[in-house]
GUKEMI-514174 format. One record per atom (N, C-alpha, C): x, y, z; residue in one letter. Coordinates in steps of 0.05 Angstrom, whole numbers, plus 5000, padded with zeros to 4 digits. Layout:
% GUKEMI-514174
XYZA ...
***
This chain:
% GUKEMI-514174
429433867943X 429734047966X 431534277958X 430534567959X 432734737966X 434834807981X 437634807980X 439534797981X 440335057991X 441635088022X 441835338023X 444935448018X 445735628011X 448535698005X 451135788025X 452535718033X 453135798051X 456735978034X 455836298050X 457836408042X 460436468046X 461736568034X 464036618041X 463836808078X 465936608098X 465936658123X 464336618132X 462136328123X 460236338145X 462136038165X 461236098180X 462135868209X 460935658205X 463435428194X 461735158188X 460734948205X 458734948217X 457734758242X 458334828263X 458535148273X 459735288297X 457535428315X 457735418336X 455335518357X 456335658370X 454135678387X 454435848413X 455835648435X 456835528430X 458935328455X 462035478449X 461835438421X 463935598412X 465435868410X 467735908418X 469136158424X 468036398403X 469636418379X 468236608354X 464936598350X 464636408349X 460836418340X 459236468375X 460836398391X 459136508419X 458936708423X 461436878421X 461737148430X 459937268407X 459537278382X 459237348352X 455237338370X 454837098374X 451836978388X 450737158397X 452837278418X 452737328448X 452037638442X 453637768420X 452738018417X 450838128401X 449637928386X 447637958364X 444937978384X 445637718393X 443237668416X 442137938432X 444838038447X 443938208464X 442638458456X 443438498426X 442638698419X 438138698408X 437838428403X 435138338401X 433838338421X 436238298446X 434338318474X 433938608486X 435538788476X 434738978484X 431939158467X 431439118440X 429139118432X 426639038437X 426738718442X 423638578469X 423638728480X 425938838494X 425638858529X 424339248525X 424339278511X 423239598516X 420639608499X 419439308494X 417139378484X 414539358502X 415439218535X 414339158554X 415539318572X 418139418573X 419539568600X 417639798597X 417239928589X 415340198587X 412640088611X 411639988611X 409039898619X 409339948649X 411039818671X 411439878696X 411440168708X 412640388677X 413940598690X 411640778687X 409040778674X 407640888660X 405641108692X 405941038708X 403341168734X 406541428743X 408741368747X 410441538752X 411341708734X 410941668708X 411241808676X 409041968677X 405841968683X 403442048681X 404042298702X 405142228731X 405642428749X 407642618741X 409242548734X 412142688721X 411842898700X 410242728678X 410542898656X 407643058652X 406642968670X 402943068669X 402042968636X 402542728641X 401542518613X 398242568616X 397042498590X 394942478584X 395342128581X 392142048580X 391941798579X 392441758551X 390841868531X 392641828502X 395541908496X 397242018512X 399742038507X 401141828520X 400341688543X 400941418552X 400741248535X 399241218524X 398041098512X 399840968478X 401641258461X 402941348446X 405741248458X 406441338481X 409241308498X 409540908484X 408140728492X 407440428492X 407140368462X 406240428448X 404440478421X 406940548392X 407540808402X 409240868381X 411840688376X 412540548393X 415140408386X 414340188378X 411440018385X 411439768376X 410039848336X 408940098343X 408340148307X 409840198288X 411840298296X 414840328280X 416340168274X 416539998299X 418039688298X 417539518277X 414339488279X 413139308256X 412339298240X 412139678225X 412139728195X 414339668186X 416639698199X 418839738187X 421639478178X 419939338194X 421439088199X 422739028177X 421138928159X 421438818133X 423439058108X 423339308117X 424839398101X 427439538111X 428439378150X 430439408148X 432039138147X 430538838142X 430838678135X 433038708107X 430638838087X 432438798053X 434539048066X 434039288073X 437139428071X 440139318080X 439339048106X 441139048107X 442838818084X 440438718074X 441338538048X 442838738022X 442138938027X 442939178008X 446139248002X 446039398039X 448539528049X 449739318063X 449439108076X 451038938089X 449538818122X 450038688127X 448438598152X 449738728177X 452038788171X 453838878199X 453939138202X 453639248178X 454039508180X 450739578184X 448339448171X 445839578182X 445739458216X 446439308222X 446339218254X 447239528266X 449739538265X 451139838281X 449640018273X 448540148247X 446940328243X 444240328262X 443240128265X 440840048276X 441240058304X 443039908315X 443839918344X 444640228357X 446440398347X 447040618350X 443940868347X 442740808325X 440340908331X 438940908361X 438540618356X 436540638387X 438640658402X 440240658408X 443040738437X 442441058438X 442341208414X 441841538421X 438741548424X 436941498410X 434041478420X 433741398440X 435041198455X 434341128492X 435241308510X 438041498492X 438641728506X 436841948513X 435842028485X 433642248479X 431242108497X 429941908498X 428241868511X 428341978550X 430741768545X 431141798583X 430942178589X 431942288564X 432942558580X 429942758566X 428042598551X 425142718542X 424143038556X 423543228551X 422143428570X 419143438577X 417543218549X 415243218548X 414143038546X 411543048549X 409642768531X 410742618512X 409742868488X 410342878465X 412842838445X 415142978464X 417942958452X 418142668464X 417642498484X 417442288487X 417142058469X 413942108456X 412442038436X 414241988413X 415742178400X 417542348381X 419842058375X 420642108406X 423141928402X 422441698406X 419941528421X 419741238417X 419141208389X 418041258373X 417741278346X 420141198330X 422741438337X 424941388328X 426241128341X 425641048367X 427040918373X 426340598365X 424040598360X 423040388346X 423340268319X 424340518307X 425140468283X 428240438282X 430140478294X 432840398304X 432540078307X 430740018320X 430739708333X 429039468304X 428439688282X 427339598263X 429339488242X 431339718244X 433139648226X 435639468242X 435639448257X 437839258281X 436338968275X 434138978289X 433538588291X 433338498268X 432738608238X 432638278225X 435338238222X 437238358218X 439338288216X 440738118239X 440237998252X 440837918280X 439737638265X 437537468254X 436537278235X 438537248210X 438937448199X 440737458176X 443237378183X 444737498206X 447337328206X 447637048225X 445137008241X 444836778241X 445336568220X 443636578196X 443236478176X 445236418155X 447036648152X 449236628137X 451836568150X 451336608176X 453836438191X 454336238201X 452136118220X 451735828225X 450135628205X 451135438216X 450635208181X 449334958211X 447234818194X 447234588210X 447234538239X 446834328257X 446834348289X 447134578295X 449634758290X 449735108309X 447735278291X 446535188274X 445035358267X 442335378291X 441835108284X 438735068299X 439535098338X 442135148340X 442435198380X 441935548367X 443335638354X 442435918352X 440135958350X 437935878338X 435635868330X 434535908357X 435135708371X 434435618395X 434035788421X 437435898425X 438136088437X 436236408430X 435936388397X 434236658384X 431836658407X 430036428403X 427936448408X 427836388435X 429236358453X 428736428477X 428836678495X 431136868477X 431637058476X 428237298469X 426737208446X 425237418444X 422737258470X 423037048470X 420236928502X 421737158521X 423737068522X 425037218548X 424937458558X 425437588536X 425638028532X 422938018536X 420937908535X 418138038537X 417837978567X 418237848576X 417537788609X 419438048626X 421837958615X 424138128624X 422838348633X 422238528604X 421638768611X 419238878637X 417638698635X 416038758670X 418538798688X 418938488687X 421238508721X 423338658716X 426138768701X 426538958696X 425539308697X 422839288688X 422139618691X 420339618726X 419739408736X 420039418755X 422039488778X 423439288774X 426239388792X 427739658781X 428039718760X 429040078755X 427240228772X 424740228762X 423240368773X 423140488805X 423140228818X 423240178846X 426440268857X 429240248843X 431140268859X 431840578851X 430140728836X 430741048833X 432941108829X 434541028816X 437241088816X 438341378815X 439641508830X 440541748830X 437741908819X 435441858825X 433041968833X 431541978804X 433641788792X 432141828747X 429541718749X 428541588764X 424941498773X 424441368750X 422941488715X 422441238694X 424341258682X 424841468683X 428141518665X 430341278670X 429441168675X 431940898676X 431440698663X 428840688651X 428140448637X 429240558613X 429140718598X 430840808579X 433340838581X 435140898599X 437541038604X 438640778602X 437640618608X 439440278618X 440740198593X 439740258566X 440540148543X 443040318530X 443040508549X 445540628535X 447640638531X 449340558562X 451640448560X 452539998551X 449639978555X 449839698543X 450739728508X 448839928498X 449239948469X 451540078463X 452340238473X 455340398476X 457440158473X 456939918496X 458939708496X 458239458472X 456139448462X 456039358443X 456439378415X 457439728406X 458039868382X 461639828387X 463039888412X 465139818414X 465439558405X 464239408410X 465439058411X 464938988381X 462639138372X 461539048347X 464138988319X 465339148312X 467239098293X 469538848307X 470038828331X 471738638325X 470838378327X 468238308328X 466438038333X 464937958312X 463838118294X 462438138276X 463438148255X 463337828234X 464437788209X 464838098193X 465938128177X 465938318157X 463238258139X 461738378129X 459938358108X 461438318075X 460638008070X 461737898056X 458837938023X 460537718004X 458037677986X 457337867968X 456137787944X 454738087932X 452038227942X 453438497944X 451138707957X 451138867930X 449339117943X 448439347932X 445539207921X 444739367898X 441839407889X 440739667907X 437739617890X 435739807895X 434339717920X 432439917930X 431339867957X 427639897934X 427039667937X 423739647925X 421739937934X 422240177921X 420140417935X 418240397930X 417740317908X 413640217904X 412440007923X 415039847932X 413739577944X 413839727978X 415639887979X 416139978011X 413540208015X 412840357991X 410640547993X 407440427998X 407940167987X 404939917983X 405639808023X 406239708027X 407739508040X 406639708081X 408539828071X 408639998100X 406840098103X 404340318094X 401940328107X 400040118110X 399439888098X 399339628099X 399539598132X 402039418138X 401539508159X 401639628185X 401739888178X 401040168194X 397740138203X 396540038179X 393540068173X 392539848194X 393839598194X 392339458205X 394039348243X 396539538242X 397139508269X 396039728286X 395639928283X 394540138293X 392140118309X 389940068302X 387740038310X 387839728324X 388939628319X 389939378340X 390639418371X 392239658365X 394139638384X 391739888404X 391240108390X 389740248404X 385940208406X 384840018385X 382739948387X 380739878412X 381839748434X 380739678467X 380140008480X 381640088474X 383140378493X 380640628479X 379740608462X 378540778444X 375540718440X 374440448447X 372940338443X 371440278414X 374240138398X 373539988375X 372140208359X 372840508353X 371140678337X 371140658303X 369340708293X 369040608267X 370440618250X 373440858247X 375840798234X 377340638248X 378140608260X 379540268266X 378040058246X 375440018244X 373939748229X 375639898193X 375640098190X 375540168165X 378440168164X 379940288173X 383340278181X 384439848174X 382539768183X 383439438178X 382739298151X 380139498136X 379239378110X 381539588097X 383439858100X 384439858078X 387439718076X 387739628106X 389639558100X 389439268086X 387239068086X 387238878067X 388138988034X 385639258033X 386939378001X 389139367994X 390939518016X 393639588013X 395239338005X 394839138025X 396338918014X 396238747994X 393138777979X 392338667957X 394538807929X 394539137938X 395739317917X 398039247919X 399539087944X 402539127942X 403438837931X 401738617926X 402938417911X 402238437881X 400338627877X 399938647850X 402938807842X 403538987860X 405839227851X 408139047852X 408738857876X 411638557868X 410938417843X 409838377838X 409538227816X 409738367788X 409138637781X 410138707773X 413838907765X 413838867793X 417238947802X 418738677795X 417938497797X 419338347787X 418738177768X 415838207744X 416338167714X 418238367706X 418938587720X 420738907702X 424038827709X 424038537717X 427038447727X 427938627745X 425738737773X 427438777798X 426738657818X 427138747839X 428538557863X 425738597882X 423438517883X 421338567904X 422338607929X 420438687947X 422138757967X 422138457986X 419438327976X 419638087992X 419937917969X 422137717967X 422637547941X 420237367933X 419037257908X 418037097909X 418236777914X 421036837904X 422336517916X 423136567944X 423036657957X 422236637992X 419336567992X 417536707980X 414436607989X 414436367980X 415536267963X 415035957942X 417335777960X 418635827981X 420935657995X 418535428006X 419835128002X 417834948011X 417235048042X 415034958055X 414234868089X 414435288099X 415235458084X 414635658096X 413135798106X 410835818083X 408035948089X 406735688105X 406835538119X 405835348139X 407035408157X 409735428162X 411335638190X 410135908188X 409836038173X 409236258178X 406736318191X 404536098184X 401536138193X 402136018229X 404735868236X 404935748267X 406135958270X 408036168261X 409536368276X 406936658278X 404836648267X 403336838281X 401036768302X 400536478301X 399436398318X 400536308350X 402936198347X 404736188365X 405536448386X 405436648380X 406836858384X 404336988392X 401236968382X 400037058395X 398636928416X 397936788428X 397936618446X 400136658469X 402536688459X 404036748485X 403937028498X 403437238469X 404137488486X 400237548503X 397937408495X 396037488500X 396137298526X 397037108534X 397636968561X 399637158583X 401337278566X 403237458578X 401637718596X 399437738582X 398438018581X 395737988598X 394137738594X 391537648615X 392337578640X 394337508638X 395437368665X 396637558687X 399037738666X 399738008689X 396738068707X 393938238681X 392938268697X 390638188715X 391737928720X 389737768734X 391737738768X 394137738758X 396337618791X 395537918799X 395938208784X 395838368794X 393238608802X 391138388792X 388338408798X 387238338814X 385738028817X 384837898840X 386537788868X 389437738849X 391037678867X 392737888879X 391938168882X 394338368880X 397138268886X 398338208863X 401038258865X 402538488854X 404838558861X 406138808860X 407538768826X 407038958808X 408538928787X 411038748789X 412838828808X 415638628807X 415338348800X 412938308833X 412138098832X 410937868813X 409337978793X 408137838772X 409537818754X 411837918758X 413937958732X 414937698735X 416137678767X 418237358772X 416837148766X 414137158771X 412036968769X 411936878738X 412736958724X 413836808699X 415936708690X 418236728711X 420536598705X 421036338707X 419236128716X 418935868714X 418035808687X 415335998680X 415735908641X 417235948623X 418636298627X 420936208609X 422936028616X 422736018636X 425435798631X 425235518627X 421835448626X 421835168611X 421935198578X 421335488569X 421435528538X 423235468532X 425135628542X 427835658543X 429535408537X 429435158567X 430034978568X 429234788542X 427234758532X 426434638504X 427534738487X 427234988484X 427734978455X 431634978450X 433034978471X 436934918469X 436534588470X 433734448475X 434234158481X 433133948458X 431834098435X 429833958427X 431633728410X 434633858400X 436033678377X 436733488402X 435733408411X 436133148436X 435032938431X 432333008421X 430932738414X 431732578388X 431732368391X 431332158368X 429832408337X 431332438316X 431832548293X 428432538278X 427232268276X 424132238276X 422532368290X 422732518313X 420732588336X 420832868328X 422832998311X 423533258317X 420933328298X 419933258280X 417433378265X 414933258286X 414333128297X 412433108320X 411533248341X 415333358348X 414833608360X 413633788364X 412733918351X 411534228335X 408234118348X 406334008332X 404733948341X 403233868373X 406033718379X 405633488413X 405133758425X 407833938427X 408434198441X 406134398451X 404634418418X 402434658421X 400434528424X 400134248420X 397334048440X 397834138479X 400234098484X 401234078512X 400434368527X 401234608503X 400434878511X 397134928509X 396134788488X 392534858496X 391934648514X 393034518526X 392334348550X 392434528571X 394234668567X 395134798596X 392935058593X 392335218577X 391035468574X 387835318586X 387435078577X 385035018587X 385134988617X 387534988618X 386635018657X 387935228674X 387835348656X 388335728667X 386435768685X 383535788678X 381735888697X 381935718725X 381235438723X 379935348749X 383135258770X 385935398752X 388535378774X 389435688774X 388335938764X 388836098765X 388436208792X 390136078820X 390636128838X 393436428852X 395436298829X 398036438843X 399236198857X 399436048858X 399635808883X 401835648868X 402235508881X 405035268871X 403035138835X 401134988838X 400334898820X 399735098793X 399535358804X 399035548777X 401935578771X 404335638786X 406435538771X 407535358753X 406635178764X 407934908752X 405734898729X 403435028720X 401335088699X 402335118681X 404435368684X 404935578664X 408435498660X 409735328677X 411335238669X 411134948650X 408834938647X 408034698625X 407134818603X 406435048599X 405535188575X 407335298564X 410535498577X 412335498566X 414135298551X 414035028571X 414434818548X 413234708532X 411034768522X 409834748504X 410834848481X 410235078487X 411335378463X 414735398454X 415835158473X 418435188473X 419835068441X 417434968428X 417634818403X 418035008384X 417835268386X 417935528371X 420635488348X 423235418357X 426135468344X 425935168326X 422535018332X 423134728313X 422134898285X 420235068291X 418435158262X 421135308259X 422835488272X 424235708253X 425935518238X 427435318256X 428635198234X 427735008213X 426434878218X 424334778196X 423535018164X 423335188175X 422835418158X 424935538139X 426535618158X 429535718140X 432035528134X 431035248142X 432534968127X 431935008092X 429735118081X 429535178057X 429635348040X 431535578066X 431435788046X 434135828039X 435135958021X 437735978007X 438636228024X 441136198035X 442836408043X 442536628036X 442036728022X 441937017998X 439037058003X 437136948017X 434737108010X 434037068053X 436237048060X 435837058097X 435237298097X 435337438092X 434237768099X 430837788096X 430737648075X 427937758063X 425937518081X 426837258089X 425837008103X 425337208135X 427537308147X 427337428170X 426237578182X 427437798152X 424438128159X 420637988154X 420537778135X 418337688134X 417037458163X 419137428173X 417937248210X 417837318229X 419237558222X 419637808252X 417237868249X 416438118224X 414038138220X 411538048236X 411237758223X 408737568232X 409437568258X 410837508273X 411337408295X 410137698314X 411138008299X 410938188320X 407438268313X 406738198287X 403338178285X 401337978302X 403237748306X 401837518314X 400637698352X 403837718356X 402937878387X 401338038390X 401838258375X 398838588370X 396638428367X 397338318351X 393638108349X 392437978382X 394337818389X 393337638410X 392937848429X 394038008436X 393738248464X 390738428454X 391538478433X 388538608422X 385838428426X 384738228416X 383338008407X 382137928439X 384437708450X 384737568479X 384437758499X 386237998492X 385838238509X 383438398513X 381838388492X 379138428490X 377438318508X 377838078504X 375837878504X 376337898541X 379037858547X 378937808573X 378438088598X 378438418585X 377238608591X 374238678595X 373038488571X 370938508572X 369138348594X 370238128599X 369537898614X 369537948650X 371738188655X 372738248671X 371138458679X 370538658662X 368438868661X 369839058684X 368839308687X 368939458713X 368839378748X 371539298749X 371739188778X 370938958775X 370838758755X 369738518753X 372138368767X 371038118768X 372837858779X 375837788754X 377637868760X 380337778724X 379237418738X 379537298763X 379237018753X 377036908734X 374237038731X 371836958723X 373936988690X 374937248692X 375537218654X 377737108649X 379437008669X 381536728661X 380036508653X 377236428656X 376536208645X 376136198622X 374136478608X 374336498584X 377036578565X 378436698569X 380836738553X 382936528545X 382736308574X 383835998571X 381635848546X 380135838548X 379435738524X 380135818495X 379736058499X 380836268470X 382536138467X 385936208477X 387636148478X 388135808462X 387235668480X 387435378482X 386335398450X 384135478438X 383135428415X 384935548398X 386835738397X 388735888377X 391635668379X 391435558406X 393835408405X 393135098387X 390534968388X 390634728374X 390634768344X 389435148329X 390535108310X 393535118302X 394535268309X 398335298314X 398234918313X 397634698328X 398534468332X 398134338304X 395334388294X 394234298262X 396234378239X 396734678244X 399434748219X 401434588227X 402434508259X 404934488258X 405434208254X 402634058249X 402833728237X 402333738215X 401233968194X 402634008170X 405234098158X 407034228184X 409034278177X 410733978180X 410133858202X 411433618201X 411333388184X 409033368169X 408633198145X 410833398122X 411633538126X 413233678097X 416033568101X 416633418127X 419633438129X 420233588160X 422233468167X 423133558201X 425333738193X 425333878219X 428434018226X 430433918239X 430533728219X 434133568229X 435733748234X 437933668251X 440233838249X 442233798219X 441933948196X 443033788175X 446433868182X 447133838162X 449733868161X 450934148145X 453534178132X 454134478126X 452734428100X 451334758086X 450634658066X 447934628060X 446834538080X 443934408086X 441434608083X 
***
């Protein structure tokens, strides 16, 4: 087994219960949650933005679009910088970005300058979150590792719901008359108070740094996928036109060209941008195939469901927003609970979980009421999914301290492809089903199956991940 290293000043067996590693938790966290949360907050404000700014439907469209395409080219290469320059110092770089981009946004004059700055501001929140994984990783050891884990991943279930009921209520309380401008504006003095607090909470960046930043691998890498999130994201909206199909075959090319170009970056003794001994870490690439399947399944449930409460059932944006706070909070509740069970069960987990969640997707359609029982539905499917922080730590139990950057930017990644995929795909499928003024319950039946079928493979990897070995809580070291 690989051995992970633990560095100088990392917190030996320390959590989030704990004073230093809570607060340390507490601000890493918030700063990840403010990234979810504006990848969905946009969506509520978008009919008052259209009136406001005399939006075009493709510039709406761009407003939603540009931040999640920035976010997820970029992931991975503000992952290695902060392996580069330091984890603490790319966090504040990254955080302070999007803190003035949420400025520039809120105070936008146009569509377009709108457009401009989600772009930028996406890419702020690119170079902020992996590092939020990274000092996870190098600071908690063992048990507080996997409650962080835990806490992580309830944190990104969370920011995505959030952001409905959040850009709902801005929206609605008009504050000193800013109307969408508040769904942006909100992050400002949060991030303001989080760049203050940052140096005195946040280890010093320890360890050997510096090196090169991989530019062949970042030039291969990033239109990659540019190529194949794009037409994902805008493909429904456009009606699937024949560069989108061709936009997805080059980005296969692209990625074909960019492991040929690592592999030669590092026969020339340099540093790929994604290590190979990260790809070769035991049980990873088996987490990695549950962290894009996982992730899509939830955000394409996230996304059929809004518009089904707020379709057949008209409910009020707010409304359909709360209407998910019973699932996260059974995610939630699992995954801070799972090191509970008996040490044997914890690799059983993974599988039982995403059996429990395609149980529940299969009975989306015929309880897709709104009613007490469609609650208690979807509060069984969040605990399902709640098994999510067993695969992360299962995953990064094998990777060595020194390569958490490159493990992180590579699961953020998947995780933020897994979603584009499921909303695209499920989102399809369940638009189509729905048709013009169609019935959303008629296409909750079909999309619950989809669903349910993406979740039993997620359960198949995740009883291959459990034959490799569980995610004990190990010890320091581990």
């Amino acid at each position: 087994m690989t051995q992970t290293t633990d560095l100088p000043g990392t917190v030996p067996d320390r959590g989030p219960r704990n004073g230093p590693g809570r607060l340390m938790l507490a601000l890493l966290l918030l700063g990840q949650f403010m990234a979810i949360l504006d990848v969905n907050i946009v969506n509520v404000a978008l009919p008052t933005m259209r009136a406001d700014l005399h939006a075009s439907g493709a510039g709406l469209q761009l407003v939603v679009a540009g931040y999640i395409i920035s976010y997820a080219v970029l992931l991975i290469t503000g992952a290695r910088l902060g392996d580069i320059a330091g984890n603490r110092r790319m966090y504040h770089l990254g955080l302070a970005a999007f803190t003035v981009t949420s400025l520039a946004c809120g105070l936008a004059p146009s569509t377009w300058t709108l457009v401009g700055f989600r772009f930028l501001q996406g890419a702020g929140a690119a170079l902020m979150t992996p590092q939020v994984m990274s000092m996870i990783q190098r600071n908690f050891t063992g048990a507080a590792r996997a409650r962080a884990l835990g806490v992580y991943s309830a944190v990104i279930a969370g920011g995505i719901v959030a952001g409905q009921v959040a850009g709902g209520l801005l929206v609605s309380a008009g504050l000193l008359g800013s109307g969408w401008r508040a769904v942006f504006l909100v992050n400002v003095p949060i991030g303001a108070a989080l760049l203050l607090a940052g140096p005195r909470l946040l280890p010093a960046d320890r360890g050997p740094r510096g090196g090169r930043l991989d530019l062949p691998g970042l030039a291969t890498l990033s239109p990659a996928v540019l190529l194949l999130v794009v037409p994902l994201i805008l493909g429904h909206e456009l009606g699937w036109p024949l560069w989108g199909w061709a936009s997805l075959a080059a980005s296969a090319a692209f990625l074909a060209v960019f492991a040929a170009v690592e592999r030669r970056v590092a026969a020339g003794g340099g540093r790929p941008l994604i290590s190979g001994r990260v790809l070769r870490a035991p049980r990873l690439a088996v987490a990695c195939a549950v962290l894009v399947l996982a992730p899509c399944t939830w955000a394409a449930f996230l996304f059929t469901t809004t518009l089904h409460l707020q379709g057949d059932l008209g409910m009020s944006p707010l409304r359909s927003g709360l209407a998910f706070v019973p699932c996260v909070t059974a995610f939630g509740l699992v995954g801070l609970s799972w090191q509970r069970l008996p040490a044997r069960w914890h690799g059983r987990a993974v599988p039982a979980g995403f059996a429990v969640a395609a149980a529940g997707y299969l009975c989306v359609g015929p309880l897709a009421d709104g009613g007490p029982r469609y609650l208690v539905l979807t509060t069984v499917i969040g605990a399902g999914l709640g098994v999510m922080p067993v695969v992360m730590t299962t995953a990064l139990r094998h990777v060595p301290a020194e390569d958490a950057a490159d493990a992180g930017g590579l699961m953020l990644t998947l995780m933020q492809i897994g979603q584009v995929t499921g909303v695209a795909t499920v989102g399809t499928l369940f638009l189509t089903l729905a048709g013009d003024g169609g019935s959303t319950r008629h296409a909750e039946y079909g999309t619950g199956w989809a669903l349910a079928a993406a979740a039993v493979f997620a359960a198949v990897w995740g009883a291959a991940l459990a034959r490799g070995g569980t995610a004990r809580a190990a010890g320091p070291g581990t």
